[in-house]
N, C-alpha and C positions, 0 to 999 in steps of 0.2 A: 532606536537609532541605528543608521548603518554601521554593518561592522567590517569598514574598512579598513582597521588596522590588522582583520585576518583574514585578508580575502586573498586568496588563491591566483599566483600570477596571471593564469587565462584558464577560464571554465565558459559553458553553454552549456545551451539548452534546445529543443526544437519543441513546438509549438504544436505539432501532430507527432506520433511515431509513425506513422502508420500516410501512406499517399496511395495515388492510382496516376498513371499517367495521364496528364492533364489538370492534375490541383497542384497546389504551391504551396510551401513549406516555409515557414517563418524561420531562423534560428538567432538568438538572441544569444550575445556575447559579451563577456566581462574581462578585462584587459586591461593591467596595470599600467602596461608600458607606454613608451608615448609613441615607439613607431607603429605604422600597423601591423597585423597581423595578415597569416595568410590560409584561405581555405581551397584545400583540395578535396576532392573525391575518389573513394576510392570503392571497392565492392568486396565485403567481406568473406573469405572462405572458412577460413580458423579463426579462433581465438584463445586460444589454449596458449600461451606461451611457453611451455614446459619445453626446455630443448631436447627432452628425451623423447619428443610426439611429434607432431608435424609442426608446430608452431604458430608466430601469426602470419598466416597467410592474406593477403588482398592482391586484388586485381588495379590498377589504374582505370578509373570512370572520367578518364577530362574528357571524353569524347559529349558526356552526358551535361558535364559543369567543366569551365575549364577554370582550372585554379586562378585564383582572383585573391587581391588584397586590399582588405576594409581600415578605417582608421579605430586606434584601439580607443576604447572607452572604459572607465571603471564603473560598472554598473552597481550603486547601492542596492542594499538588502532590509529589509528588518521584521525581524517575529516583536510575536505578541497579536494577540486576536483579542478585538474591541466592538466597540457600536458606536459610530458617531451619526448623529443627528442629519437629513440631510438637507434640513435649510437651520438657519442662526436663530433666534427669538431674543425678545428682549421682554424685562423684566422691570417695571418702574415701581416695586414696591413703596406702600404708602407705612405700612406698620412692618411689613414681616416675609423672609422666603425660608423655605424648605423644603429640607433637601433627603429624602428617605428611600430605605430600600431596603428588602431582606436579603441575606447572605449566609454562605457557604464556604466561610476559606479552608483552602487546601494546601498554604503552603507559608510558613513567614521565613518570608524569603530575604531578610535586613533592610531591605530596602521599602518605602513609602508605594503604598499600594491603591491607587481611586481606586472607588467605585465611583461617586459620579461628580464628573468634571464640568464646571460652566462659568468658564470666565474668571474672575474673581474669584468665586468657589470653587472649594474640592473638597468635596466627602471623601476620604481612603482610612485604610490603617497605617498606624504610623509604622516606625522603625521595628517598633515591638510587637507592635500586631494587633495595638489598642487602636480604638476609633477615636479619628481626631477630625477637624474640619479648620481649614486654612481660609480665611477669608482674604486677601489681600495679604500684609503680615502678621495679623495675628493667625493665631494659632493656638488651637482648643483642644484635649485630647483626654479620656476620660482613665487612660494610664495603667488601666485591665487589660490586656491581652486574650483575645475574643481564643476559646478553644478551636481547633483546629475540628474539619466536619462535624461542625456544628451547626445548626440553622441561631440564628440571630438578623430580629432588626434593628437598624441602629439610623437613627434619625436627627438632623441638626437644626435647629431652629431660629433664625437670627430676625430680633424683634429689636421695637428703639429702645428697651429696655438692656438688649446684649444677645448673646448665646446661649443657647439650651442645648447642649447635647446627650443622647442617650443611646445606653448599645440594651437590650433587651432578650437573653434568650428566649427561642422559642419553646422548650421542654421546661414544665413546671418547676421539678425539682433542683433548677438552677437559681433560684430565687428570686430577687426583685428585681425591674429593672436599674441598672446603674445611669443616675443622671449625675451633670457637671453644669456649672453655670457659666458665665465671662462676661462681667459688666462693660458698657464705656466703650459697645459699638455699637453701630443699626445697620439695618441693612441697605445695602447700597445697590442703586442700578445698574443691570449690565448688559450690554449685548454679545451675546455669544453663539456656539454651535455647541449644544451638549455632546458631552462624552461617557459611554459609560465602558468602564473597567478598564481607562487608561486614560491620563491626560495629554489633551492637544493641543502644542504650542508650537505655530506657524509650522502647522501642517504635520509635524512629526511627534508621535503617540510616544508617551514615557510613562513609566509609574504602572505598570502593568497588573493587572491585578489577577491572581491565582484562587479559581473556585468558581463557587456558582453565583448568577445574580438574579432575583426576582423580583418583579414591579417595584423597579425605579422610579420615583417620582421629582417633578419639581411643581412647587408650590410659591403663589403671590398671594398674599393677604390670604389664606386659607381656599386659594381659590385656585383649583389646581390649573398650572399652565402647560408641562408636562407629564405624561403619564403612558408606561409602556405593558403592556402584555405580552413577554414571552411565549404564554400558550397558542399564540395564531400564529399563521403564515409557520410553521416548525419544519413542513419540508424546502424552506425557503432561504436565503440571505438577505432577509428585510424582518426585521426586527417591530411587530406594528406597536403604533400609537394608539392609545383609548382618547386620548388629547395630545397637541402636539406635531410638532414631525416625525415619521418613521423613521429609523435606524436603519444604516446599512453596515452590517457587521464585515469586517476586516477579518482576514485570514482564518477564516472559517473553524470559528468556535464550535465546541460541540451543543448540540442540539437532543431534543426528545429525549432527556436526563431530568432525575426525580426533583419534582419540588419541596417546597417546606408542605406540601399539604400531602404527601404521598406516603399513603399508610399500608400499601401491599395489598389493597382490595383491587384493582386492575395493573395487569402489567403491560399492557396493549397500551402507548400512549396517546394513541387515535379515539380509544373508547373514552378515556374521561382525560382529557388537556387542560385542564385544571390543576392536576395532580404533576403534570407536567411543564411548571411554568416558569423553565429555570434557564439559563444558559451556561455551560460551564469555560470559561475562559482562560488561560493560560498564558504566561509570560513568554514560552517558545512555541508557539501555534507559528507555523509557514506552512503553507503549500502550493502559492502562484508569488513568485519574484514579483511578474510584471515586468519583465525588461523587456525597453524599445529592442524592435527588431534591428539587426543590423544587415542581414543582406537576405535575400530569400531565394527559394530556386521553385521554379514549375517546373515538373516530374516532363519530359518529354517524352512524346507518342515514339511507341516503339522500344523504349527503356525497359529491360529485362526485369521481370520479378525476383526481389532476392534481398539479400541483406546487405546494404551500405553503410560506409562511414564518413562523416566529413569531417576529414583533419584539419585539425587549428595548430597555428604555428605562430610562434613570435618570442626573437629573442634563444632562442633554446626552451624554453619552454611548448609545452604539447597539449591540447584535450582532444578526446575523439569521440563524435557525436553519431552513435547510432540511430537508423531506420529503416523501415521494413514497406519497401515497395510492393506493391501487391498489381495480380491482371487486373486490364479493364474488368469493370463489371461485364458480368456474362460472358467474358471473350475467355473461358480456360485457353492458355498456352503449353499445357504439358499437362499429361493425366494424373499424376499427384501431384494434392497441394500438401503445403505443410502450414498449420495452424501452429504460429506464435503467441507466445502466451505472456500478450503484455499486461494483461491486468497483473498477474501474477506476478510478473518484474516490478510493476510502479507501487504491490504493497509491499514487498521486501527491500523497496525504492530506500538506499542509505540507511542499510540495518547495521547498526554498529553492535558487533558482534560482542560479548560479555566474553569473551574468553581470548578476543585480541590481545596479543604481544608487543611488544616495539620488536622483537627479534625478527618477527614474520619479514621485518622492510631488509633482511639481508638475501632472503629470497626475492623478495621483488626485485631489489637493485640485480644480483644474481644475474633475475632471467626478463629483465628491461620489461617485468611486467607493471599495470597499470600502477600508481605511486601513490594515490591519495586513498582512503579511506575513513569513514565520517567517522568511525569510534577517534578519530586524531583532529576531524575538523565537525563537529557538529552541531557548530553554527548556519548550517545549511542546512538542518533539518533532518528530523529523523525519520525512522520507517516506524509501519505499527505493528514492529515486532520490537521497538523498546519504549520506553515509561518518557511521558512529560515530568517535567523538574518535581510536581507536586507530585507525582508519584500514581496517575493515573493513566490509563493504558490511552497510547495514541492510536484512535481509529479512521484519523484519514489519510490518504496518499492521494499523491499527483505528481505527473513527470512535470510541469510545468517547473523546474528547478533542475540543477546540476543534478544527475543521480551517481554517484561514485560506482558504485556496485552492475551499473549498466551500460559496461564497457569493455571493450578488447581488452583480454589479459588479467581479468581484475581476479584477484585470488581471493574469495570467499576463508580457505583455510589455509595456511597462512605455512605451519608445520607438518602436514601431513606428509607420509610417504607414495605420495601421485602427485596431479594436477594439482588438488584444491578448490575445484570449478563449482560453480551452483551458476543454476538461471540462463540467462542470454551465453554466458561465454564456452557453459557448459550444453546447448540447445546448438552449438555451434559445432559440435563433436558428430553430430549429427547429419550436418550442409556439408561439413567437410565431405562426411562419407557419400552423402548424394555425388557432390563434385568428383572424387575420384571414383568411384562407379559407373561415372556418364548417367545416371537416372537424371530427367530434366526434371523441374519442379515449379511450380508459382508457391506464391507465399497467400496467407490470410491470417490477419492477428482477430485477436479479442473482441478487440473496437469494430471490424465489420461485421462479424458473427453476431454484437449484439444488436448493433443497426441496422441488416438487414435481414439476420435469421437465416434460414437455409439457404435460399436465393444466392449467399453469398460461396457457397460451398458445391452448390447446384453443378452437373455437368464433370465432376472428378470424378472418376474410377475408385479414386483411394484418397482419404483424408489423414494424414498422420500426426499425431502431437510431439513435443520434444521431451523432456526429460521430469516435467513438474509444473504441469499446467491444474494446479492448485485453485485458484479461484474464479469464480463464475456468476453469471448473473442468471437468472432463470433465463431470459432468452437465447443465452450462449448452451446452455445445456439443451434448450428447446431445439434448437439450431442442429447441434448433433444427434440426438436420437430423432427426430424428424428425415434428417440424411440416411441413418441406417436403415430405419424402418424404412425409405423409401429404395434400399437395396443398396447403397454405396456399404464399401467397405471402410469401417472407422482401425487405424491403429495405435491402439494406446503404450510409445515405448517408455513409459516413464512410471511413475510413484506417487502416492499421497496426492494424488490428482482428483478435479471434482469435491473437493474436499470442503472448503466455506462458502458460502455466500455472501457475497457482496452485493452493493446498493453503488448507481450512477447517480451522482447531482445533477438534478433536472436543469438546472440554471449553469452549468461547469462542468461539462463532462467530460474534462481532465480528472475530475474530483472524485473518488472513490473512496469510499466507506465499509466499514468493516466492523460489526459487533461481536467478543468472543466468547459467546452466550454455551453457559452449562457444561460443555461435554470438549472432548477432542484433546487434541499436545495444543495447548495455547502459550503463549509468548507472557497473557497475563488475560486476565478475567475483566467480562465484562461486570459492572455494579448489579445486584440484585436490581430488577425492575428498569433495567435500560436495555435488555435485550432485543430492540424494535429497533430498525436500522429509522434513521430520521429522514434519510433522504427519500425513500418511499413507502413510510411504515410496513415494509416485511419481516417479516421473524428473524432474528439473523443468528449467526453458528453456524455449525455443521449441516452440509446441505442431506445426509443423515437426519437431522432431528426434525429437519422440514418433508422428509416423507421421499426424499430420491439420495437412493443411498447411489456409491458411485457403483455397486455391483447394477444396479438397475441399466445401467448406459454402457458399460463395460465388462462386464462379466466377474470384475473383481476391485477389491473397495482396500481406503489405509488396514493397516494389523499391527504393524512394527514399526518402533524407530530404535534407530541404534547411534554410534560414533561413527565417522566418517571411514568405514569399512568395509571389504564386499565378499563374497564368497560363490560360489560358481552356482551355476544350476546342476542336478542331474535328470538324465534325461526318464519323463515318468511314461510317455507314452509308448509303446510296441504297436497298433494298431496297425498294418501296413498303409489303410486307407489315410495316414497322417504320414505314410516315410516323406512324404515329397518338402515337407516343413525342413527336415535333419538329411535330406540331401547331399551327399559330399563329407556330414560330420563323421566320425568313426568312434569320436570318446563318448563315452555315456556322462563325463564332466563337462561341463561346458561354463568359459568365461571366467576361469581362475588367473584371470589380470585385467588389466585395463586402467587407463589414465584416472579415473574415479575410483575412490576405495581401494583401487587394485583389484575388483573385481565385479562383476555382473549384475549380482545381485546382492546390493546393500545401500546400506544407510537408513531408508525408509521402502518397506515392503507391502504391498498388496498381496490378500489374498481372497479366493475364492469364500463366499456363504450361499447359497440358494432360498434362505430365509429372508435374503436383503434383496435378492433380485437376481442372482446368478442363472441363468437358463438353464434348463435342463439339457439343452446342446452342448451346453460347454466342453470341450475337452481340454484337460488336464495334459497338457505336451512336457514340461518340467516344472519342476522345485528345488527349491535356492537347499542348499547345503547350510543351512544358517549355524554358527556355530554356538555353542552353551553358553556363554555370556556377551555379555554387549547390544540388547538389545531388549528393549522392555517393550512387553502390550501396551499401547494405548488406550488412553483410559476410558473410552466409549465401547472395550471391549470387555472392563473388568467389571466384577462386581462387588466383591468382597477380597479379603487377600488372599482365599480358600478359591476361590470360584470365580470363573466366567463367563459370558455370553454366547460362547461354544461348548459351553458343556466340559472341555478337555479342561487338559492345562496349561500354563501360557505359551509352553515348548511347541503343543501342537497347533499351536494359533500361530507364531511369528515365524512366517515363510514369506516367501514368494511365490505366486502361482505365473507358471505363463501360460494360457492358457489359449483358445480359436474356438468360436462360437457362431453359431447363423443362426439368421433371426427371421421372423417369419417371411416379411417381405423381402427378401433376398439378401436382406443385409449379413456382413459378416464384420466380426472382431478379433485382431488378433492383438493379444498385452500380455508387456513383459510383466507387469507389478514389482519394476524394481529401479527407481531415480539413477543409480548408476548402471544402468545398462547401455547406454548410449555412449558413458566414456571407455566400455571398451571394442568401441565399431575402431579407431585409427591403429589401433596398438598389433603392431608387427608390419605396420604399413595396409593396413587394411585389409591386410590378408593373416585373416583368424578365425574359428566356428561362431564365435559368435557375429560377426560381418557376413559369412557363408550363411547361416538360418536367416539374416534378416533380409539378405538377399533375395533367399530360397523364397519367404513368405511375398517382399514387394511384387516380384518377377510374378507369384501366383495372381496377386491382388490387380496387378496393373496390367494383367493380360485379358480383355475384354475389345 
């Protein structure tokens, strides 16, 4: 049901992040109030609210939109991911229907759970998590409480005789099956729209059910009338029919997850889908609102590339909706682009942090930074860096929803002694410093990278990334080593970058997927035998375990994560063929402050291996000063608690490499290997060694 009684005075959403001058942008608005509201434009420089930094800065864009005001509307919401049927059928039993299906629950959650809804009937568990079947008012229940991930099939059967119900594990050693009988009904006709793993009444799904579900049937006089197979159509959102209507599944269940037949002889779910003929379902599944558009904007010819925000206003109330205008195709407007890393934003997309405070909102109000945050409202869905209610790791995101965490101001860390920045607000610490630099810049996010490939990147002198451009698709990494090898220079100033691989839904490519298969700092683990992303059966995890480590594309790959902390570089290289890097520096420390960590290099570090890809050109220019605790290997580095995958010990492994490398075809690389390196380009006014080297390097890069 919607959950209007906690909806958020005014929140939106935009419909693309990402335009070109000449396409149009949806943005969709939720709006309590009964006046309307009102949307400006504005172009973002900062977003740091820290008033020990520059702040938030923007430009006024009404020349581009000129503020306008819409009427409010309260746009409903509601999770839970189902199948419903996509025509009615009817049912004129002469003796008997049934109604069966194997299952998987993951969660008893107090409440009445379908599995399959139709009309009249509903197979669920009941309260306690025993199988029960509701025919009209009675109500039949066999009063066992089915074990939690367990496979069982439980089947109802209403003849003019009564009800037969039966739940049946499917592992021997749990003994017989458990039947119940109920005289003194028959079955009765119905017309309906089936429903599976939630019921449908005048249009809004309840009863949610939590697990997996396999070949759902419905039966008249033994003569099946519906009948589904999970195993087809799996990289799809149509759920097929063996008999019957197909299914069009609601808020995208997870997919290519083991069935009751899946004995660990294939983990590929493409090679036997048999084994995989499950869907697993969840009471808080969201990822597309679907809210009507409320006013739109075409990007007009001539509109700068850069980062904008469209403020909402009503009432005193505020949201502010980011996106990332990008040049015409093929028209570069300035020699450096900067790649945005929105995949990377839409999967940390409303990660409510396990370590949130209520104290953090004294800083916020403090420094009028952003105000909501989903660990407080997480009815709006979470990221797949936390756990669905049953306690199974959530692997999809999409902006297509409010994203808290993808806004001016929004404090990631809440207590720290800095900023607190992660992602877009931290990526901004970056634009800032273009801006007062004067370096011109275009933008290019994720989303053209992966739809057009190099093409999209073609023509720039220099491509630079921001601060934690984390996940990829193979043609986004296609995309950039394609660019160096054909001689652009790639720079990587960020961390932990390159790091998993994601999968785009062929049918929603708002929709991104994510498996956190075997190795790497995971948020939580994918299931033995679901490691295959569904949406295009690739392997998924660490783009590591797929054979492109990120030394291959960069020079240097994750090593370390720590607590939000940072420590200088010192400088490793003398070479004089390298002075023009350290230009103007004098200390051999470099970057001991900065709005992130407080310093340079921390949090999560890269470094250099040559056994993963590192070139033999690389030069080694600094290394972080990492101090003796606060930072553990990564566990695709470890081996044992003795031993590692470098041979050293975990001391000599958790650094920061920054290192500049040429690649045969004239490509070059320069990376810092450290996520806070970027929060200290503003600190002193932008005038500091670490601002001076990155300078020193662009000026090299962008001089052709």
């Amino acid at each position: 049901m919607p959950h209007a009684p906690k909806d958020l005075p005014l929140l939106g959403y935009v419909d693309r992040l990402s335009a070109r001058p000449g396409e149009t942008l949806a943005f969709k608005v939720s709006s309590t109030a009964t006046r309307p509201f009102t949307a400006r434009l504005v172009r973002s420089i900062s977003a740091d609210p820290n008033p020990d930094g520059p702040g938030i800065v923007e430009e006024d864009a009404a020349e581009f939109f000129a503020p306008q005001t819409f009427a409010s509307v309260q746009r409903p919401f509601a999770a839970g991911s189902y199948g419903t049927a996509q025509d009615s059928v009817r049912a004129e039993p002469e003796d008997s229907i049934t109604l069966s299906a194997v299952i998987f629950p993951t969660l008893l959650s107090g409440a009445v759970q379908t599995v399959i809804g139709f009309g009249r009937y509903d197979l669920h568990l009941d309260e306690t998590g025993a199988a029960s079947l509701w025919v009209d008012d009675t109500i039949i229940t066999t009063g066992q409480p089915l074990k939690l991930r367990q496979w069982y099939r439980i089947t109802a059967r209403v003849t003019t005789q009564g009800i037969t119900l039966e739940q049946c594990a499917l592992t021997p050693h749990d003994g017989p099956p458990l039947v119940v009988t109920h005289k003194g009904i028959a079955a009765l006709a119905t017309t309906a729209t089936p429903s599976i793993a939630a019921r449908l009444e005048n249009g809004q799904a309840s009863q949610h059910f939590n697990g997996k579900i396999e070949a759902p049937s419905i039966a008249v006089d033994d003569t099946p009338l519906c009948a589904w197979d999970f195993s087809k159509g799996i990289t799809t959102t149509t759920a097929s029919a063996q008999i019957g209507p197909d299914l069009r599944l609601v808020n995208f269940p997870a997919r290519a997850v083991t069935g009751a037949s899946w004995d660990g002889s294939e983990m590929n779910w493409a090679h036997k889908p048999a084994h995989y003929a499950a869907i697993h379902f969840h009471q808080d599944d969201i990822y597309d609102f679907g809210w009507d558009t409320d006013f739109t904007f075409t990007l007009p010819d001539g509109m700068p590339s850069g980062v904008y925000v469209m403020r909402l206003d009503c009432g005193g109330h505020e949201d502010a909706i980011p996106f990332f205008v990008c040049a015409p195709r093929a028209q570069p407007k300035a020699k450096l682009c900067v790649l945005i890393s929105t995949f990377t934003y839409t999967i940390y997309g409303n990660h409510a942090r396990p370590d949130y405070d209520r104290s953090w909102q004294d800083r916020i109000t403090a420094w009028n930074a952003y105000p909501h945050t989903p660990a407080e409202h997480p009815q709006y869905g979470l990221s797949t860096y936390n756990y669905h209610t049953d306690g199974s790791g959530i692997c999809h995101a999409s902006h297509h929803r409010p994203l808290f965490n993808l806004r001016p101001g929004y404090l990631t860390f809440g207590a720290t002694p800095c900023s607190g920045l992660r992602h877009f607000p931290a990526d901004m610490h970056l634009i800032s410093w273009l801006h007062a630099k004067g370096i011109d810049y275009d933008l290019i996010t994720d989303r053209e990278l992966h739809d057009e490939g190099v093409a999209a990147i073609t023509g720039y002198a220099a491509v630079t990334t921001g601060t934690h451009p984390e996940y990829h698709t193979a043609k986004t990494l296609d995309a950039l080593r394609d660019y160096r090898d054909g001689g652009g220079s790639l720079m990587y100033l960020g961390g932990n970058g390159f790091y998993w691989r994601i999968a785009v839904h062929g049918e929603n490519d708002s929709l991104l997927e994510i498996r956190r298969a075997e190795d790497g700092i995971r948020a939580w683990a994918a299931e033995p035998g679901e490691y295959y992303n569904a949406f295009d059966g690739s392997y998924g995890g660490l783009w590591r375990r797929n054979g492109r480590a990120p030394q291959d594309l960069v020079g240097i790959g994750f090593a370390a994560q720590g607590e939000f902390f940072g420590d200088p570089y010192r400088r490793a290289c003398t070479d004089p063929a390298y002075d023009w890097v350290f230009d103007g520096i004098d200390s051999e420390l470099i970057g001991d402050f900065g709005f992130s960590g407080n310093g340079a290099a921390g949090f999560e570090l890269d470094h250099m291996d040559h056994r993963l890809g590192t070139p033999e050109s690389a030069v080694l220019l600094a290394r972080s000063v990492t101090r003796d605790t606060g930072f553990m290997l990564v566990p695709e580095e470890q081996l044992t608690h003795l031993t590692n995958l470098t041979g050293g010990t975990a001391k000599d492994a958790m650094h920061a490499d920054m290192i500049y490398a040429e690649y045969p075809g004239g490509g070059r690389v320069f990376a810092t290997g450290s996520i806070t390196f970027c929060g200290s380009l503003p600190w002193n006014g932008y005038d500091n060694d670490v601002s001076r080297l990155l300078e020193n390097v662009m000026q090299g890069f962008l001089a052709v």
